[in-house]
Structure formats: C-alpha cells, structure tokens
C-alpha positions in Angstrom: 0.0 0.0 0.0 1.3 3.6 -0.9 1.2 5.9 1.7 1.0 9.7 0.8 4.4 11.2 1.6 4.8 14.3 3.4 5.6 17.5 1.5 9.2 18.8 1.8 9.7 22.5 3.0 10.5 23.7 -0.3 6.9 22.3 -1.7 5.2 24.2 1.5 6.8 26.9 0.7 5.7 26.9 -3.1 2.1 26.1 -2.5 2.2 28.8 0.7 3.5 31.5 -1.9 0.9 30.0 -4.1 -2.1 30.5 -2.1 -0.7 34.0 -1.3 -0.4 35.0 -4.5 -3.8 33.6 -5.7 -5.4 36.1 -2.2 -3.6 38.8 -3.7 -4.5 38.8 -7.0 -8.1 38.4 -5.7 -7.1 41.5 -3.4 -6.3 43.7 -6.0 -9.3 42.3 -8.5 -11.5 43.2 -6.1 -10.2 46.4 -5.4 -9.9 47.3 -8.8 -13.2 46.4 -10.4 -15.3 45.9 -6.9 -16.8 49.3 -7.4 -17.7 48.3 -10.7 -19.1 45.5 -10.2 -21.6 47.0 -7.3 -22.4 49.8 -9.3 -23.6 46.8 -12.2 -25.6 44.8 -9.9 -27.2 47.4 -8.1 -27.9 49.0 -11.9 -29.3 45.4 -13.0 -31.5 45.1 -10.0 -32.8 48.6 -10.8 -33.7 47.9 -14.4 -35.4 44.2 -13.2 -37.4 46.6 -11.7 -38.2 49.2 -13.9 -38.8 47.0 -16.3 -41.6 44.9 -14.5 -43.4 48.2 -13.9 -43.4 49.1 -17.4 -44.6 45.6 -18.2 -47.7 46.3 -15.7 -47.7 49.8 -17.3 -47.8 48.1 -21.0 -50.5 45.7 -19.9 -52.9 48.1 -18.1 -52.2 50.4 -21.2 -53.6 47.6 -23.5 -56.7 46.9 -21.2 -57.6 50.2 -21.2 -57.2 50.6 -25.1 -59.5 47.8 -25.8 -62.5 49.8 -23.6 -61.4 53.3 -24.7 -64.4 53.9 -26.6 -66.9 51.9 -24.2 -65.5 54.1 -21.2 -65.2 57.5 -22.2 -68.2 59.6 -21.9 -69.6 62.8 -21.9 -69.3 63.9 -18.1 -70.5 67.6 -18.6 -71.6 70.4 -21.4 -70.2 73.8 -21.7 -71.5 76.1 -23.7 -69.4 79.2 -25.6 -72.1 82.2 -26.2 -70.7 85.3 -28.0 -70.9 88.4 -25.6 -74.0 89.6 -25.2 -75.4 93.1 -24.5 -77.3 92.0 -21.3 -75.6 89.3 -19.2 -79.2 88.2 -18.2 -79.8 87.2 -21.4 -76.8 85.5 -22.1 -77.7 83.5 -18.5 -81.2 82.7 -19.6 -79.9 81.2 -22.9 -77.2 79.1 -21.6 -79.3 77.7 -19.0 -82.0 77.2 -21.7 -79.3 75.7 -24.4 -78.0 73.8 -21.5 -81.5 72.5 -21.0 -81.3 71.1 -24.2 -78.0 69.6 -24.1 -78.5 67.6 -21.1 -79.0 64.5 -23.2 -75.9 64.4 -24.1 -74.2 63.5 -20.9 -73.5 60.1 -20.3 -73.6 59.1 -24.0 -70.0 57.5 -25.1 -68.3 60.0 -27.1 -67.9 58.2 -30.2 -71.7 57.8 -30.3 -71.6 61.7 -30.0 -68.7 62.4 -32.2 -70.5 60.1 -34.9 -73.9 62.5 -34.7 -72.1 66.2 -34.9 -74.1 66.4 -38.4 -77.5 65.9 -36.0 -75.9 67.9 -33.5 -75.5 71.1 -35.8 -79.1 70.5 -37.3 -81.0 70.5 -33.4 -79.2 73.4 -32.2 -78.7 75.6 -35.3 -80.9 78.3 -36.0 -83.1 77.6 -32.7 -85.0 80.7 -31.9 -85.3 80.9 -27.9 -87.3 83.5 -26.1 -86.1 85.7 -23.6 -88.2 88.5 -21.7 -90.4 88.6 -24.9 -87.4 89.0 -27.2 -86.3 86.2 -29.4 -83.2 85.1 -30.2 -81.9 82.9 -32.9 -78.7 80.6 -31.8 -76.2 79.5 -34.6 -74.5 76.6 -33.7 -70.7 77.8 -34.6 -68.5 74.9 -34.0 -68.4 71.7 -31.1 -65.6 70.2 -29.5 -66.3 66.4 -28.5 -64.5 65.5 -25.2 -65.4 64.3 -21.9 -66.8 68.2 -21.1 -68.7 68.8 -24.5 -67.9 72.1 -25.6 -70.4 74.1 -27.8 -70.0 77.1 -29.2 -72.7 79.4 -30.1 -73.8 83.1 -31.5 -76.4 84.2 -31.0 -78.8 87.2 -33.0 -81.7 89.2 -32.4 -84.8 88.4 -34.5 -86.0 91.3 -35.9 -89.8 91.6 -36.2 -92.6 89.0 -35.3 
C-alpha cells in the first residue's frame, strides 16, 4: 500500500507562496473592479425593476385601449355664447341651451362624435325666447371631449 508522503519545506513553501499570491490577486481584483461590479448589480436590479413596472404599465395600457371607446363619456356640457349686451340674457340662454344639451351627458363620445351632423341640425338656427325678445342661436363649432364644448352666436330676430 502507498502511503501519501509528506511535502518537503520547499513544496510548503511553493504552495504557501501560491495560495498567497492567488489572495492577492483576488485582493487587487476586487479592489480594482469591486466598485464596478456593485455599481452593475445594483444597476441590473434597478432595471429588473423598472422593467416589471413598465410591463404592468404596457398591460394596463392595453386593457384600457381595448375599452377606450366603451368608457369614455360625456361627463358635462359647456357652452361658448358670444358676448352679449345683457348678461341676463346670455344667462337665460345658456341655462335654456344647456336644458337642451342635457341629453348628451353620459352618451359615449364616439356615439356623440358620430352624430355632430344631428348635432348642428337640433341646435342651429333655434330661436329661444327671452323676456319677450327672441333670439336665434347658430351653432358655430363643437368640441367632443369628456366636457362637451359648444360654441354658439347668438342674433336678435328682428320683427314678429
């Protein structure tokens, strides 16, 4: 049977330099790319993480896309008078026009953005009285957004 033999001193020596060298080469390694090297991970874990959000983002992003139209509604109406002469008149026709444009709230804005043609033809030349006067409202322009904006001018008819 062979029996290991015991290192000389010169072959302790060797592998003790050895093992030396090998903890100082890691030494210096570590000192010269350590910072590196933490500045990498910590950079990694950060974009692991960003990167999950935007994925949740992305995804919540597509969910609402798919119900954009189903969703979005009319939530209010705002109407756009030219100045008036009497601020009580202006007041009495918006809250009259308003009135009229009640309807409108609730319905999905693609449904309302799809009638602007039937839009311009109920409001358009509508003649409205106010304190015996009446006014005819021309229906100028719309904008089609959750708050519904109208805008309108309004004339004095002359005569009965």
């Amino acid at each position: 049977m062979l029996l290991p033999r015991r290192p000389t001193a010169e072959e302790r020596r060797r592998l003790t330099a050895f093992v030396f060298g090998l903890l100082v080469g890691a030494l210096f390694m570590l000192l010269e790319v350590g910072g590196e090297l933490n500045r990498l991970t910590l950079e990694r874990a950060r974009l692991i993480t960003e990167n999950a959000h935007l994925a949740e983002r992305l995804a919540k992003a597509e969910d609402e896309n798919g119900a954009w139209d189903r969703r979005v509604r009319v939530k209010d109406v705002d109407i756009r008078l030219e100045p008036l002469e009497s601020a009580r008149v202006e007041q009495a026709l918006r809250r009259h026009l308003l009135a009229d444009a009640r309807f409108l709230i609730g319905k999905s804005i693609a449904d309302v953005a799809d009638a602007g043609d039937v839009l311009f033809r109920a409001f358009d030349r509508r003649a409205v009285d106010v304190d015996g006067r009446t006014y005819v409202v021309r229906l100028k322009g719309l904008i089609v957004a959750p708050t519904l904006v109208l805008y309108v001018a309004v004339e004095q008819k002359e005569g009965p």
